[in-house]
One Martini backbone bead per residue (centre of mass of N, CA, C, O) as a GRO file, in nm:
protein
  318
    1UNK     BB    1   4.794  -0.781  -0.098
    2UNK     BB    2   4.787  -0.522  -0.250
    3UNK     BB    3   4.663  -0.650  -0.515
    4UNK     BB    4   4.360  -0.650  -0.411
    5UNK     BB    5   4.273  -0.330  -0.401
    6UNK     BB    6   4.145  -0.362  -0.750
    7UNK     BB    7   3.884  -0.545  -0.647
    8UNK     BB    8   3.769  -0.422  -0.388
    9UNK     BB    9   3.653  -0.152  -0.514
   10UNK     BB   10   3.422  -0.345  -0.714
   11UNK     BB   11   3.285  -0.465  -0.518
   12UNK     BB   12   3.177  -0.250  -0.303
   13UNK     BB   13   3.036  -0.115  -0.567
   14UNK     BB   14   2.859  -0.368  -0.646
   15UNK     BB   15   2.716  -0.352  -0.388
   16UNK     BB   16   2.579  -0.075  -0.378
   17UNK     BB   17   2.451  -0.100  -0.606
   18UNK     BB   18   2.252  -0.374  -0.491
   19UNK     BB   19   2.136  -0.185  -0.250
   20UNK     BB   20   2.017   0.038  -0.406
   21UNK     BB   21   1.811  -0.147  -0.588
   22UNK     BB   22   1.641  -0.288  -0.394
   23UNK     BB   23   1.598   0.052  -0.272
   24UNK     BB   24   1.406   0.113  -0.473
   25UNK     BB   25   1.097   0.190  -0.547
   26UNK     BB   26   0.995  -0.028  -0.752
   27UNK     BB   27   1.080  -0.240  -0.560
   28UNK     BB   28   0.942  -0.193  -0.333
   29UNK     BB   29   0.633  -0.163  -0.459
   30UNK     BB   30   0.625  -0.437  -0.482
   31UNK     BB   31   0.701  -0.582  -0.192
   32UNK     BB   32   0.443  -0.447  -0.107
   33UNK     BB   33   0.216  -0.588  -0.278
   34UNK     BB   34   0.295  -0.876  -0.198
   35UNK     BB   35   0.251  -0.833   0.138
   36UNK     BB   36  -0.055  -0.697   0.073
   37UNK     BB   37  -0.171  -0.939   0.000
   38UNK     BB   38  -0.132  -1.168   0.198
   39UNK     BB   39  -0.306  -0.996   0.429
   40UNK     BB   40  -0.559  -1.031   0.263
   41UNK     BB   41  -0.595  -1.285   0.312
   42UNK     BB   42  -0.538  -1.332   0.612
   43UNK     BB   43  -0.762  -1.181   0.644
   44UNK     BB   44  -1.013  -1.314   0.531
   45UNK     BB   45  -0.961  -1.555   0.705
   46UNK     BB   46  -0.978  -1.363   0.977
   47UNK     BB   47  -1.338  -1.308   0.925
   48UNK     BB   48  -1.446  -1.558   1.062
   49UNK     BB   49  -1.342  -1.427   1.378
   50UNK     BB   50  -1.346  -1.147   1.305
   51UNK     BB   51  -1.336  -0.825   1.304
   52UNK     BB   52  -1.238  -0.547   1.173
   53UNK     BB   53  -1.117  -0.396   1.411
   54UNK     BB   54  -0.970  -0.656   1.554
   55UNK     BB   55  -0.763  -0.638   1.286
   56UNK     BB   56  -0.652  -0.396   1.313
   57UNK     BB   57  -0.558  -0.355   1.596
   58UNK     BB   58  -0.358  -0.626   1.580
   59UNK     BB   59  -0.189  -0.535   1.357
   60UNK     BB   60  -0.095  -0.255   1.485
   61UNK     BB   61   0.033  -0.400   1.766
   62UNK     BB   62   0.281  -0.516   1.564
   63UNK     BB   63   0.364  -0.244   1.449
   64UNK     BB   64   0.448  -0.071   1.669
   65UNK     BB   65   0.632  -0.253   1.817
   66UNK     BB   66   0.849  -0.299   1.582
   67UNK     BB   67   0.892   0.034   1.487
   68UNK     BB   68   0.986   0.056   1.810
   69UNK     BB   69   1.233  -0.101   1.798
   70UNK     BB   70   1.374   0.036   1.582
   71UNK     BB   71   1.414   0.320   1.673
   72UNK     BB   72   1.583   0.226   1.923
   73UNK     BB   73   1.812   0.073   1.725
   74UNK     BB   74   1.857   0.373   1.592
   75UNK     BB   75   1.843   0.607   1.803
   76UNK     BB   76   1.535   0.708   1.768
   77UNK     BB   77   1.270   0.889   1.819
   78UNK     BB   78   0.936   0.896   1.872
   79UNK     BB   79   0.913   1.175   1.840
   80UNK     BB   80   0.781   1.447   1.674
   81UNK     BB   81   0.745   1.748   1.446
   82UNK     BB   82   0.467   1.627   1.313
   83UNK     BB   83   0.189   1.579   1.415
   84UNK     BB   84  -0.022   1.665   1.192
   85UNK     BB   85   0.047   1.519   0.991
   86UNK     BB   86  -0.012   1.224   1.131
   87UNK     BB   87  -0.294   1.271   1.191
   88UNK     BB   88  -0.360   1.310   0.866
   89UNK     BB   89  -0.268   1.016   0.771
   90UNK     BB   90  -0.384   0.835   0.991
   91UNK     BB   91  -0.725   0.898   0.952
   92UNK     BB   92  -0.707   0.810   0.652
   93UNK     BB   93  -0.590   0.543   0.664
   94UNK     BB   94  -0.753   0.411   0.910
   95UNK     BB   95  -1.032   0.422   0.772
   96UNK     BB   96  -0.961   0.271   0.512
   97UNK     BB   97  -0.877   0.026   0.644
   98UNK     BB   98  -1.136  -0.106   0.783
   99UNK     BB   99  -1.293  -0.102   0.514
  100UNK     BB  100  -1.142  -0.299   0.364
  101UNK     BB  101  -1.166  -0.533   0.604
  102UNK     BB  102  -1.518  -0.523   0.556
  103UNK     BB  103  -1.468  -0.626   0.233
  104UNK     BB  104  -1.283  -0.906   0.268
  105UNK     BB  105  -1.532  -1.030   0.437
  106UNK     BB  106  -1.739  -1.034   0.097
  107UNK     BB  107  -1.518  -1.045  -0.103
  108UNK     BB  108  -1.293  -1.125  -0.319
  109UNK     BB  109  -0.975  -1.009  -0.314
  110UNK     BB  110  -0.939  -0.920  -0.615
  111UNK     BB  111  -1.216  -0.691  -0.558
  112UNK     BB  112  -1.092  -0.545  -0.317
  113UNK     BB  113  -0.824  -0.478  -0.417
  114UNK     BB  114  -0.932  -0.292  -0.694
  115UNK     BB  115  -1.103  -0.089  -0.547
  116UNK     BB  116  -0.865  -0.014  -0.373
  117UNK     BB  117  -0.661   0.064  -0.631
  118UNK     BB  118  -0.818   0.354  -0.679
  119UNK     BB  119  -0.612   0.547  -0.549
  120UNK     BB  120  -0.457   0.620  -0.824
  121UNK     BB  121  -0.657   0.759  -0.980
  122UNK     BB  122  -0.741   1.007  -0.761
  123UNK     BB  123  -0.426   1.094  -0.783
  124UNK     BB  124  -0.449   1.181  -1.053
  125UNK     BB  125  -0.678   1.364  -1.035
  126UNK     BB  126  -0.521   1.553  -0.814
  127UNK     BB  127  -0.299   1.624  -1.003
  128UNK     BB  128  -0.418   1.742  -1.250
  129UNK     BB  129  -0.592   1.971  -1.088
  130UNK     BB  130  -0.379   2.115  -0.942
  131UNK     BB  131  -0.223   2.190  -1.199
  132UNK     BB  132  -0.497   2.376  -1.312
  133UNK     BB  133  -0.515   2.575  -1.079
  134UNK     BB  134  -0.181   2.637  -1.108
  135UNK     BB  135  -0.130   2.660  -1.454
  136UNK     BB  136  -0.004   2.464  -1.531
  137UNK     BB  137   0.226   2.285  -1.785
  138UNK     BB  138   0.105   2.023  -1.912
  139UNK     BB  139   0.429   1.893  -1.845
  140UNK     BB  140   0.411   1.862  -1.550
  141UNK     BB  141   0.202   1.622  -1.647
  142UNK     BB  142   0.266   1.265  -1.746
  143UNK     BB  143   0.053   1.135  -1.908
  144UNK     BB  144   0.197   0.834  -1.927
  145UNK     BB  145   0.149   0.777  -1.667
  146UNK     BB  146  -0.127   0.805  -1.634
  147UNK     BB  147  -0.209   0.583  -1.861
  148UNK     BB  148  -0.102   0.353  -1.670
  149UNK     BB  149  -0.296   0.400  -1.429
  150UNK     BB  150  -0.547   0.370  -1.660
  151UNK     BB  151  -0.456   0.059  -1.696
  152UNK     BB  152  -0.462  -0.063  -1.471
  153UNK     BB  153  -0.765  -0.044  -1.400
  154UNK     BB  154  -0.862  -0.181  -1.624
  155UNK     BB  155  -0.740  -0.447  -1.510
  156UNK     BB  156  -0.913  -0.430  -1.298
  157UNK     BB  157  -1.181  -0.469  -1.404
  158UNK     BB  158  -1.130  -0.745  -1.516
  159UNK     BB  159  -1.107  -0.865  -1.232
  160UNK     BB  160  -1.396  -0.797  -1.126
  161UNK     BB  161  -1.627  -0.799  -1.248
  162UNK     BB  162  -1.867  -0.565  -1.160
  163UNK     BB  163  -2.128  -0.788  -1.038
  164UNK     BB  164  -2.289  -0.757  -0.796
  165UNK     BB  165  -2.442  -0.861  -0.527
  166UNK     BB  166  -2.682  -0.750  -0.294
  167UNK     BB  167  -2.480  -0.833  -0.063
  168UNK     BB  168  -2.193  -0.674  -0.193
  169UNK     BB  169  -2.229  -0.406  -0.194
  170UNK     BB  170  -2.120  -0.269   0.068
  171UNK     BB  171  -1.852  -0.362   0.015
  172UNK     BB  172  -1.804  -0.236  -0.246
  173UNK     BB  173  -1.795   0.062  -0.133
  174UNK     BB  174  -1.588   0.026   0.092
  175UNK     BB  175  -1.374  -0.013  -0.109
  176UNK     BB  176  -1.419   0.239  -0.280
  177UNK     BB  177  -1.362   0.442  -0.035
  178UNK     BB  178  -1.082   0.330   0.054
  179UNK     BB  179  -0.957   0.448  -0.219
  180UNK     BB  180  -0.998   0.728  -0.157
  181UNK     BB  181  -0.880   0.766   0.115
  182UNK     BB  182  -0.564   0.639  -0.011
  183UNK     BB  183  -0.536   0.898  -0.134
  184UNK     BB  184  -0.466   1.074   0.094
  185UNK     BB  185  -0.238   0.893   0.250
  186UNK     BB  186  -0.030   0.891   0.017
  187UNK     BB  187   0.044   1.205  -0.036
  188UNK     BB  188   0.128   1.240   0.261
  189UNK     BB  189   0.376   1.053   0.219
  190UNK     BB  190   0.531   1.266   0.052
  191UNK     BB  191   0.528   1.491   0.300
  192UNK     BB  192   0.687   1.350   0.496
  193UNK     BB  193   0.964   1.267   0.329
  194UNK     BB  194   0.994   1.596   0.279
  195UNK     BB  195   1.007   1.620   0.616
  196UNK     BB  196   1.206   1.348   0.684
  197UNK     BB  197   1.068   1.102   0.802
  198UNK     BB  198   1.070   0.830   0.900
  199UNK     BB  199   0.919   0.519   0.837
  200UNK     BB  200   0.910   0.418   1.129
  201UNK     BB  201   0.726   0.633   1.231
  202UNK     BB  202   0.513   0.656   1.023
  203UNK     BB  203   0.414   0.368   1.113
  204UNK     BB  204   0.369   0.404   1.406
  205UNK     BB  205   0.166   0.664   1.380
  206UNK     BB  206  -0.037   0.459   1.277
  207UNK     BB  207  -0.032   0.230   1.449
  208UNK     BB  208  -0.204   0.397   1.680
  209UNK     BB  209  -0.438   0.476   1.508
  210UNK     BB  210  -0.529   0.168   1.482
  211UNK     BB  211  -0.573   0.077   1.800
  212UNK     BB  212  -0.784   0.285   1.852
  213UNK     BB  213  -1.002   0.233   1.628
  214UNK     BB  214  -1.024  -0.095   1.648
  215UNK     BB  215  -1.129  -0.097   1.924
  216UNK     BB  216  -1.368   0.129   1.889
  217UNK     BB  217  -1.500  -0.045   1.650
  218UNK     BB  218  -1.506  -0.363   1.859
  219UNK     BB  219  -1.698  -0.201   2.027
  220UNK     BB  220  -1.944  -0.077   1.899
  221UNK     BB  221  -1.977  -0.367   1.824
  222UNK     BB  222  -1.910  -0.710   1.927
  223UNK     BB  223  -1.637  -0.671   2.021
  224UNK     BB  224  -1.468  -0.963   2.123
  225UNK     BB  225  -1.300  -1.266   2.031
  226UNK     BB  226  -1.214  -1.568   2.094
  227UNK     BB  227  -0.913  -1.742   2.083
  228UNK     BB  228  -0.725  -1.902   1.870
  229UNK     BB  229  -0.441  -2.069   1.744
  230UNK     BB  230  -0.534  -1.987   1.428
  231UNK     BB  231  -0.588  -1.659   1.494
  232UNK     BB  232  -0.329  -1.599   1.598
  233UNK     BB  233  -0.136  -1.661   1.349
  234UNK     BB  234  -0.337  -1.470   1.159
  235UNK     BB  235  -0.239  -1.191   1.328
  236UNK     BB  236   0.051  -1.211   1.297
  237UNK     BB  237   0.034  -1.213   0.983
  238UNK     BB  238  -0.065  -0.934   0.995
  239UNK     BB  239   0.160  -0.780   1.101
  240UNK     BB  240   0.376  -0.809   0.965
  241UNK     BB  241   0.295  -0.748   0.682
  242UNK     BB  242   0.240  -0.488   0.737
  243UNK     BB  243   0.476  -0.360   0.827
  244UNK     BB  244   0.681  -0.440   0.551
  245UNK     BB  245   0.463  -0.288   0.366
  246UNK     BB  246   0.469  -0.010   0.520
  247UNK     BB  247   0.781   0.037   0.498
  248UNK     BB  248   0.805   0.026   0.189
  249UNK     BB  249   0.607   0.249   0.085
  250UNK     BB  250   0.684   0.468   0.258
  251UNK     BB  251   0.970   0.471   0.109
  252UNK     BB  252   0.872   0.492  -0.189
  253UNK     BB  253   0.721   0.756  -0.187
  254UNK     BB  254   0.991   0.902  -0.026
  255UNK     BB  255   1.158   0.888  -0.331
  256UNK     BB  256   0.983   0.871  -0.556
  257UNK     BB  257   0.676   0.856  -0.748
  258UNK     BB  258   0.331   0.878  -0.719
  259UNK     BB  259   0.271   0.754  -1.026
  260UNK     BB  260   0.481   0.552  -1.022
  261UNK     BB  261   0.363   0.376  -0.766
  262UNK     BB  262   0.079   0.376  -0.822
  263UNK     BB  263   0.111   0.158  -1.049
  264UNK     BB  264   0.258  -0.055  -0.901
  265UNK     BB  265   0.011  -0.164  -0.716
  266UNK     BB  266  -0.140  -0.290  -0.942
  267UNK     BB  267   0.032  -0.579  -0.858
  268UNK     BB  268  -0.187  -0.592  -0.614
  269UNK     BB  269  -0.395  -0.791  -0.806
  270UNK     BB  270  -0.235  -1.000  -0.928
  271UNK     BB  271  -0.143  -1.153  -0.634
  272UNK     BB  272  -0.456  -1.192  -0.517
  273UNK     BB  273  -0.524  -1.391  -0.804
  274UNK     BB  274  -0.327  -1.612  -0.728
  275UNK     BB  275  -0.429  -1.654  -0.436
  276UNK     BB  276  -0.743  -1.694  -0.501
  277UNK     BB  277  -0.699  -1.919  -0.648
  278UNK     BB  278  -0.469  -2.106  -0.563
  279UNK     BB  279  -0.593  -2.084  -0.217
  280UNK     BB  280  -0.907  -1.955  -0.194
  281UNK     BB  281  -1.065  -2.099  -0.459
  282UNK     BB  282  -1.095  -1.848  -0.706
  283UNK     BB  283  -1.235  -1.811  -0.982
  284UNK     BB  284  -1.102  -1.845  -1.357
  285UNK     BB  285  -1.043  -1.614  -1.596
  286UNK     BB  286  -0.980  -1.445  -1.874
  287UNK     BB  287  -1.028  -1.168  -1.825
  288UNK     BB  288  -0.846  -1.160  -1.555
  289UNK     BB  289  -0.569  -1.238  -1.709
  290UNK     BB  290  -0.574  -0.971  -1.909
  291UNK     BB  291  -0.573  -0.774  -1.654
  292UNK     BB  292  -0.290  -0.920  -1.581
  293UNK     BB  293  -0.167  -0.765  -1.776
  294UNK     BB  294  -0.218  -0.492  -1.779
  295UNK     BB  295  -0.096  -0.464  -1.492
  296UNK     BB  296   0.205  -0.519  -1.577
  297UNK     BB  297   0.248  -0.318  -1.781
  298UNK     BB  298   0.128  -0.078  -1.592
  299UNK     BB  299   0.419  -0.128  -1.413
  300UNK     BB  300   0.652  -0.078  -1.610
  301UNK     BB  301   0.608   0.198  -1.731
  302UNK     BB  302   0.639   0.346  -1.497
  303UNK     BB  303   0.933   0.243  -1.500
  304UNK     BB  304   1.065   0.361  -1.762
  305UNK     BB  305   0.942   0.655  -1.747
  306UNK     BB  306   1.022   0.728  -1.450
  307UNK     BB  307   0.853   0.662  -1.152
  308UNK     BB  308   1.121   0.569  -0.972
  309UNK     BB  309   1.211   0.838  -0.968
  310UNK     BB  310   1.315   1.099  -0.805
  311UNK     BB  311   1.151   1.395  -0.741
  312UNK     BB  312   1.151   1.736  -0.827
  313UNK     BB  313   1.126   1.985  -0.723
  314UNK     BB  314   0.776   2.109  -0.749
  315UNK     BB  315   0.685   1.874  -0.862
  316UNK     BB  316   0.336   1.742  -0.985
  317UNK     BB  317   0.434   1.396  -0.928
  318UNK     BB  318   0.445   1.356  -0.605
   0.00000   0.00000   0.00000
């Protein structure tokens, strides 16, 4: 039996390294674009029956639910020491959800998802301006992941092909503003991580604001709508994908480069593109297969670049 001990020690170690592996950035941001990409199918499907509010509040009451289990089972508090970062980042986070849950209901899946992950673009410029301010040497920030994130967007451009009918203006607006504050939701995520917060706190207060704000959204417009059994498990899977998708992402940025994460993001342009043409009937272009070419470089560059290695203290690429 002893010989077995030079065995047991490298099969331990490729165990480890193999769980590492797992849950390095890239890998979380992946897992993370694909489960938000099939809850964008299922709010799409389910805005047929509720409102954006509405899809909001249960989204949240399942992910707050679940959230609260882990937390419990690993013995961590529900109190925060940082209530005002979750504050500001559950504000604008859950503001950026219900605006994007009221694109899905209006535009083609791949065509809300594009606009909103116009998050990457406004990431990359505001972290280019922090550095112009704080007069930072050009080399603070890579520009080959800025690179990548702007050509993942130009993939997403060809992909949605912004031609919209003047009946979903409204939505291409929404769609597009939730992009704006979702990148403020994101930065916030990497200061959250860098203060500690574990990932299920984190998806928990948002999910508590996401609550409050859907369910006053779904009182100021129409109410509540009746449930049916095909609601209601479409509501259930809007919460599971939401919960394992943000506890994903919470985890990838915290540990992750924010461009190297968001460059990643655009692979959920990918995701939602073979999901509405296989899945919910949206028409095939040449153009948008295209698009999904320049989106999977730019987010393979970005994992080359190292943009899923964790960020070095003070970097300006956080």
């Amino acid at each position: 039996m002893p010989a077995c001990g030079p065995t047991v020690q490298p099969l331990r170690a490729l165990r480890r390294a193999v769980r590492s592996a797992a849950l390095s950035a890239p890998v979380l941001m992946v897992v993370a674009a694909l489960l938000f990409s099939l809850m964008g199918a299922c709010v799409k499907l389910a805005s047929a029956r509720y409102g954006a509010g509405e899809i909001v509040m249960y989204r949240s009451v399942v992910g707050a639910a679940a959230m609260a289990a882990l937390l419990r089972r690993r013995g961590q508090s529900l109190a925060t020491p940082v209530p005002a970062m979750h504050l500001w980042r559950s504000g604008s986070g859950v503001v950026a959800l219900v605006l994007w849950f009221y694109a899905l209901g209006g535009l083609p899946l791949a065509a809300a998802t594009a606009l909103n992950a116009m998050s990457s673009v406004w990431i990359a410029l505001a972290l280019l301006g922090g550095a112009a301010l704080a007069s930072a040497a050009p080399a603070a920030v890579d520009r080959r992941l800025v690179a990548a994130v702007l050509a993942g967007f130009a993939g997403g451009v060809l992909v949605l092909q912004p031609t919209f009918e003047q009946r979903q203006a409204w939505h291409g607006f929404a769609a597009l503003l939730s992009g704006l504050l979702a990148a403020v939701a994101y930065l916030q995520l990497a200061t959250l991580g860098r203060a500690g917060e574990p990932e299920e706190r984190v998806v928990l207060y948002f999910s508590l604001g996401g609550i409050v704000a859907g369910a006053a959204v779904a009182l100021a417009a129409s109410g509540f709508a009746a449930h049916t059994a095909t609601g209601a498990v479409l509501l259930l899977a809007i919460g599971l994908l939401a919960a394992g998708g943000q506890w994903a992402m919470t985890r990838a940025f915290g540990r992750g480069a924010t461009l190297g994460n968001a460059a990643l993001q655009y692979l959920g342009i990918a995701f939602s593109f073979a999901l509405g043409v296989g899945w919910l009937g949206d028409p095939f272009t040449w153009s948008a297969l295209a698009g999904l070419v320049l989106i999977a470089g730019a987010g393979l560059s970005a994992t080359l670049l190292g943009g899923g290695a964790a960020p070095s203290a003070g970097g300006v690429t956080r």
